[in-house]
C-alpha positions as CSV (number, residue, x, y, z in Angstrom):
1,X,0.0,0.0,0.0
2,X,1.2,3.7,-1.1
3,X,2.5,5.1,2.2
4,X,2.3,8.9,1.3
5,X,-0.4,10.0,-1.5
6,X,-1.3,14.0,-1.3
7,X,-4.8,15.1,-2.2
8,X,-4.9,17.9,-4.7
9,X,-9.0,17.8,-5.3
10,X,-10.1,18.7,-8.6
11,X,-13.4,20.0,-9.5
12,X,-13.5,18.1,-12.9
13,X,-15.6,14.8,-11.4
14,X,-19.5,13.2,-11.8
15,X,-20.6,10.2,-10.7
16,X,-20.5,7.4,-12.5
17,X,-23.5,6.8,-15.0
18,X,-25.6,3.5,-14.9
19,X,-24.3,2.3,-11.6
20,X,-21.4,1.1,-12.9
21,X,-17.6,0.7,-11.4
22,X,-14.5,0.3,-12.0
23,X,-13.5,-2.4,-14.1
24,X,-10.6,-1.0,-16.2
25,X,-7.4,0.5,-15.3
26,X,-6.7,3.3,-18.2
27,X,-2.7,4.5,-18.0
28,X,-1.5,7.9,-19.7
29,X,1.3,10.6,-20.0
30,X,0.7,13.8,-18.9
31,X,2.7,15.2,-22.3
32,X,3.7,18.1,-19.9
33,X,6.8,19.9,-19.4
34,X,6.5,19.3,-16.0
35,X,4.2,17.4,-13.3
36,X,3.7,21.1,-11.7
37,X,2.2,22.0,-15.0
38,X,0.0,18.8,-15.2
39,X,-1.6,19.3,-11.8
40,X,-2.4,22.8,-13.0
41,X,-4.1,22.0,-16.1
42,X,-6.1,18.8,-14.1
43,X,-7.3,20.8,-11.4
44,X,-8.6,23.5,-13.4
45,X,-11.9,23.6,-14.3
46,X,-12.2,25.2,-17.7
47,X,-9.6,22.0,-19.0
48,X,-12.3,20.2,-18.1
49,X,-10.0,16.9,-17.7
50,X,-9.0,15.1,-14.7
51,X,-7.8,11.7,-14.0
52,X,-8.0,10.0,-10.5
53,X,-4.8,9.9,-9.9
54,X,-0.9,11.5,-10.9
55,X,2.5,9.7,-10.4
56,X,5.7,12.3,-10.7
57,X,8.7,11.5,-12.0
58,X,9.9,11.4,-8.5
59,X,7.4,9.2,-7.4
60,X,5.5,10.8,-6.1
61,X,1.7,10.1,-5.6
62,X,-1.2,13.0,-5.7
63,X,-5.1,11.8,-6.0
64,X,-7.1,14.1,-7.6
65,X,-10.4,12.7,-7.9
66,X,-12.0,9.8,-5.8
67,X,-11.9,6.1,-7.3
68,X,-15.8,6.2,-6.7
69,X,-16.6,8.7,-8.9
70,X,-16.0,9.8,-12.6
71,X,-12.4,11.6,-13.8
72,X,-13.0,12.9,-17.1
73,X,-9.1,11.1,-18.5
74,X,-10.5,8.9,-21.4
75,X,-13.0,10.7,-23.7
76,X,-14.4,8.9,-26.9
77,X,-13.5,5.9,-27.3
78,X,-14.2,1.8,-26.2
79,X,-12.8,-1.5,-25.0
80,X,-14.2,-4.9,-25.5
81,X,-17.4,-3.3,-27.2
82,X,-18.0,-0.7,-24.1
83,X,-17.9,2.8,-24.4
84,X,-18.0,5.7,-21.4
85,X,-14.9,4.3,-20.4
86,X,-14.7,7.0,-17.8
87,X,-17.5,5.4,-16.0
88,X,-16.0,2.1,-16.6
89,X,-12.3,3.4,-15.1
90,X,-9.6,4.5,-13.2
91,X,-7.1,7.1,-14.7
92,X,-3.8,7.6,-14.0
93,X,-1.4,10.1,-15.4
94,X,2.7,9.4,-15.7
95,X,4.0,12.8,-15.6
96,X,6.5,12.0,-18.8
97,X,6.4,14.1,-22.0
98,X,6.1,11.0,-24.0
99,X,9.5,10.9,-26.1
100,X,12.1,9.7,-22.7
101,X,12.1,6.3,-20.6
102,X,9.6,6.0,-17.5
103,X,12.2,6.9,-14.2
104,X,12.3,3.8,-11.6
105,X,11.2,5.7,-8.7
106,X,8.1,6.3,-11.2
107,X,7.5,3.1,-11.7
108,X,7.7,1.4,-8.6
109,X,5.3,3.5,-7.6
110,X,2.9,2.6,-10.2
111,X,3.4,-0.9,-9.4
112,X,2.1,-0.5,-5.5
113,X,-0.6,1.2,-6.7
114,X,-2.0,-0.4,-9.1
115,X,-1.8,-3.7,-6.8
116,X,-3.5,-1.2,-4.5
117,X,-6.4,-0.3,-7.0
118,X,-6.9,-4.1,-8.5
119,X,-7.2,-5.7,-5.3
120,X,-9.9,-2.9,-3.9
121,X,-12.2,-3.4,-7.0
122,X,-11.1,-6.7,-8.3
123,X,-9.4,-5.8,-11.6
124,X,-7.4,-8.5,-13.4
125,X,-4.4,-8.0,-15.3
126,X,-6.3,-7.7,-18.6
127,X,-7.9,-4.3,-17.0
128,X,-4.8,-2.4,-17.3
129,X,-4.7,-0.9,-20.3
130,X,-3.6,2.5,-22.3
131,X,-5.0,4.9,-23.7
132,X,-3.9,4.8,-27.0
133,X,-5.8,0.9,-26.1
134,X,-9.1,2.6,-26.5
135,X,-8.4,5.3,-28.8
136,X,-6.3,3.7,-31.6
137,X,-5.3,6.7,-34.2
138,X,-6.5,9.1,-31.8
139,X,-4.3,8.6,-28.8
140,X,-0.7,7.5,-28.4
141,X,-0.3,7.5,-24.6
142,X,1.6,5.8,-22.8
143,X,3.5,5.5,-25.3
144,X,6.6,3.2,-27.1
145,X,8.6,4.2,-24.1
146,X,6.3,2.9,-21.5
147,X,7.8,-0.7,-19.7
148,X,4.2,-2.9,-20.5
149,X,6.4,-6.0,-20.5
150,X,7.5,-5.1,-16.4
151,X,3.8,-4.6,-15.6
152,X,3.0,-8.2,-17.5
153,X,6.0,-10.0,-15.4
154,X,4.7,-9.4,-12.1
155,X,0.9,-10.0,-13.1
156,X,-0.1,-5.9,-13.4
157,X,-1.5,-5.7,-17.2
158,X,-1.7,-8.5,-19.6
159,X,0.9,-10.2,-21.7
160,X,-0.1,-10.4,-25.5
161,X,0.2,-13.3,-27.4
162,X,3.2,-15.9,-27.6
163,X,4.8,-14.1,-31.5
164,X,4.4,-17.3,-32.9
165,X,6.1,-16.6,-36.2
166,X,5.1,-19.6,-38.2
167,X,1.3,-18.3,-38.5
168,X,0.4,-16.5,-41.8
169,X,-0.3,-13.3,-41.9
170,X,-4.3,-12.5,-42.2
171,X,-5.8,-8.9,-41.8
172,X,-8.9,-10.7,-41.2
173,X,-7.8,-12.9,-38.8
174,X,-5.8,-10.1,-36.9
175,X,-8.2,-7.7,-37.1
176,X,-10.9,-10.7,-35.3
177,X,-7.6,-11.3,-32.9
178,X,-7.3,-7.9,-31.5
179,X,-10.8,-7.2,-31.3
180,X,-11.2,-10.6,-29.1
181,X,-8.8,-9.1,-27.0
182,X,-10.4,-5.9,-26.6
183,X,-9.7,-3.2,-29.3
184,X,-12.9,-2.8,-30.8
185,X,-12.4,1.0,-31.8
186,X,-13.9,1.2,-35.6
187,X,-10.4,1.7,-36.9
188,X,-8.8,0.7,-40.2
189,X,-6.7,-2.5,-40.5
190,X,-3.4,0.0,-40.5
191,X,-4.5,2.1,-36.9
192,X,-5.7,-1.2,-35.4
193,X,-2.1,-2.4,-36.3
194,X,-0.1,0.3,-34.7
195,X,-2.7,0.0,-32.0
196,X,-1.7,-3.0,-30.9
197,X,1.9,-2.9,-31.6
198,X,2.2,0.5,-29.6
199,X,1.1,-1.7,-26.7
200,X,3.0,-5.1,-27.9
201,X,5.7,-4.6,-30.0
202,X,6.4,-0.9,-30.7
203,X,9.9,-1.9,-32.5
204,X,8.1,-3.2,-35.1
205,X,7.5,-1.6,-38.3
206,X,6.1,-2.4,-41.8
207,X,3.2,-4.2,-43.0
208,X,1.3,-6.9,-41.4
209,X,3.8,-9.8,-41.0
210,X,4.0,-13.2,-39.3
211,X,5.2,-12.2,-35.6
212,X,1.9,-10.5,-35.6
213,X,-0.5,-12.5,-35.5
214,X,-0.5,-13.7,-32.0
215,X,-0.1,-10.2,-31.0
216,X,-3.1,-10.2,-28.9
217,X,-4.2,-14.2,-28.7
218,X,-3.5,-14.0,-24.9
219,X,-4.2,-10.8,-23.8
């Protein structure tokens, strides 16, 4: 459990519509020069964006917004066929400006809390996702730079598939692949593939090829 979180309120909250709670984990960069500048633009009303919670680079932890109600972090967009992701979710802003690594003290960080948060409400590993996850084309965050493959070794997002390179490549057969696995967005086969390899494989470049097809099998 977090030892030290500081509450910086922000006004930009509802309550969550249809009774519904949290379910999903949704993980983003702040794209600031600065977590002072983030916590500024969260807390301030005519932004009208929040998230629930911000991690410094430092480490440190400020909640902005209760997990019971709605942050306004994840506008248009849907996982597994569900949209109002806000009402669905948790947010929680890396202060990173998207292009340099996640720092360790950052990340460790993350780690405790997202045990914290998935054991409160019962989120499994396949909750944790990104934002560019539910926005494909729209959103990039977290980003190439972002460590998914830490989170998946200790059980705190999911894994992807096995990049079994012996299947054949199949933009129908990906395409019913990663939306099995959750990206339903109505995106073409090209977003849906940078989609998923922003999340998976962000090395990779090119056109559909064999290492992708398992991409998402086991997410």
């Amino acid at each position: 459990m977090l030892a030290d979180v500081t509450l910086r309120p922000s006004p930009n909250f509802g309550v969550r519509r249809n009774g519904l709670k949290p379910s999903l984990i949704v993980l983003h960069y702040t794209a600031m020069d600065s977590a002072a500048s983030a916590l500024d633009r969260l807390c301030d009303a005519a932004s009208e964006v929040s998230a629930h919670y911000l991690i410094t680079g430092r480490g440190k932890t400020y909640q902005l917004v209760a997990e019971d109600q709605r942050a306004w972090h994840a506008g248009q967009g849907e996982w597994h066929g569900l949209d109002d992701v806000n009402s669905r979710s948790i947010g929680i802003e890396l202060d990173n400006r998207g292009n340099h690594p996640f720092s360790e003290p950052q990340m460790v960080t993350l780690e405790t809390l997202l045990r914290d948060i998935m054991d409160r409400w019962h989120i499994p590993p396949s909750g944790v996702i990104g934002h560019s996850d539910i926005a494909p084309g729209r959103k990039i965050d977290p980003g190439p730079r972002f460590d998914w493959a830490r989170l998946a070794r200790v059980n705190l997002a999911g894994a992807g598939g096995s990049f079994d390179t012996g299947a054949t490549p199949s933009s129908a057969q990906f395409s019913s692949a990663a939306q099995a696995a959750g990206f339903t967005a109505k995106v073409d086969i090209d977003t849906l593939l940078a989609s998923t390899r922003l999340r998976f494989a962000p090395w990779r470049q090119g056109p559909l090829c064999a290492a992708d097809m398992d991409l998402c099998h086991k997410f």
